[in-house]
C-alpha positions as CSV (number, residue, x, y, z in Angstrom):
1,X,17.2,323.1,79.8
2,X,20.7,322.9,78.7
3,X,20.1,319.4,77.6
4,X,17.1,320.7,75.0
5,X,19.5,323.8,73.9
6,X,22.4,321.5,73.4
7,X,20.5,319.4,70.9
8,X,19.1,321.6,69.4
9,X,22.2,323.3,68.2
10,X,22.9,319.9,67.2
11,X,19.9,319.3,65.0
12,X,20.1,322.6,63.5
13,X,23.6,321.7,62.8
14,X,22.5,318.5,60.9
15,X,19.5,320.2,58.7
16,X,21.9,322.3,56.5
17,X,21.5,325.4,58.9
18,X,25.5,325.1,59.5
19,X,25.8,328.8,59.1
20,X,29.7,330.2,60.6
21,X,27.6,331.6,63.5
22,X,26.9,328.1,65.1
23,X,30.2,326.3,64.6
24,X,31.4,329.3,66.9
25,X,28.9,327.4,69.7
26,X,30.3,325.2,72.4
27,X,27.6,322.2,72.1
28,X,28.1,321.7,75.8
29,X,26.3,324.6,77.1
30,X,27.6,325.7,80.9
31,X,24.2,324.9,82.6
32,X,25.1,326.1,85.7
33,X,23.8,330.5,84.7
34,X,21.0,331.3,85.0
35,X,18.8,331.9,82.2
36,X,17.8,335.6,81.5
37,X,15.3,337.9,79.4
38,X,15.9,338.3,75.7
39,X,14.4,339.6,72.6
40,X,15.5,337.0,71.0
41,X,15.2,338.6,67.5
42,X,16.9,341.9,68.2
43,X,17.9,344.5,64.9
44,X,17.8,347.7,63.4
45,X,14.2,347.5,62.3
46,X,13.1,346.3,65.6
47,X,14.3,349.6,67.4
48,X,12.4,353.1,67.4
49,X,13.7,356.5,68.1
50,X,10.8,359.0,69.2
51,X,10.4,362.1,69.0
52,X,11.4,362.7,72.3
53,X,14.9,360.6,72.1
54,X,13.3,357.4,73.8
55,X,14.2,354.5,72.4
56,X,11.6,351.7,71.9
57,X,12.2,348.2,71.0
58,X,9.6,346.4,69.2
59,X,8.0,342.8,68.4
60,X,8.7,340.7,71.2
61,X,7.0,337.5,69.8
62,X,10.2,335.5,70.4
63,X,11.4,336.7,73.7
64,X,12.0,334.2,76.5
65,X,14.2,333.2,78.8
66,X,17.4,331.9,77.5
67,X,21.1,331.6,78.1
68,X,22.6,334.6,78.9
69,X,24.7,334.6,75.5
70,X,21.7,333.7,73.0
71,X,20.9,337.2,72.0
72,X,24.2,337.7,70.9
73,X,24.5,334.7,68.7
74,X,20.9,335.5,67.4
75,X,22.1,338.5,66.4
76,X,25.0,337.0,64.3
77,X,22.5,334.7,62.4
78,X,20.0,337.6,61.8
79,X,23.3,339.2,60.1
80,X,24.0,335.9,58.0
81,X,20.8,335.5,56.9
82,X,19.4,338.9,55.9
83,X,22.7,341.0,55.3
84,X,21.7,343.3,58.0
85,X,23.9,346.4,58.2
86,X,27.6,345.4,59.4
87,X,28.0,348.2,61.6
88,X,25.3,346.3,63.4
89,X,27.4,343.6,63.6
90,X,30.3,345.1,64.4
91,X,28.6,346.3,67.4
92,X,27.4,342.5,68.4
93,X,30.7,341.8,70.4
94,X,30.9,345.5,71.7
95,X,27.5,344.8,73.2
96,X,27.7,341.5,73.9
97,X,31.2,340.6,74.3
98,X,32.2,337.2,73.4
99,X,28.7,335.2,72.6
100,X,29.7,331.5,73.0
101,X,30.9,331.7,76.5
């Protein structure tokens, strides 16, 4: 699996989608975590406060099980790419901590 990440980032890198976020990216991914539950696409307009203070995240088309650290450096390219709020992604490394390791 971290053979099929690790070129990915790679061909993503070649195809003009050299955004900062990726050249943050060790291409050698550590293999040896396991790979956990993400959203995958996680952002203000994917999270719902009810009525009754319960939060509810929404559209989970590209959830999956990924390195631990992917949701945080999805998040970063959601920012890059749509100017999502930068309180947002202020909070990235708060909630994350540090993405590429």
């Amino acid at each position: 699996m971290a053979a099929w990440y690790r070129n990915r980032l790679l061909v993503m890198q070649r195809f003009h989608l050299n955004f900062e976020v990726f050249k943050t990216i060790d291409p050698f991914f550590d293999d040896t975590r396991p790979l956990v539950f993400t959203h995958q696409d996680l952002h203000m307009r994917k999270l719902i406060l009810g009525k009754d203070g319960q939060l509810w995240v929404i559209d989970w088309d590209d959830a999956g099980f990924y390195p631990e650290w992917f949701e945080g450096v999805n998040m970063r390219e959601v920012y890059h790419l749509h100017g999502d709020s930068g309180s947002w992604n202020k909070l990235n490394s708060g909630i994350f901590g540090d993405s590429n390791s």
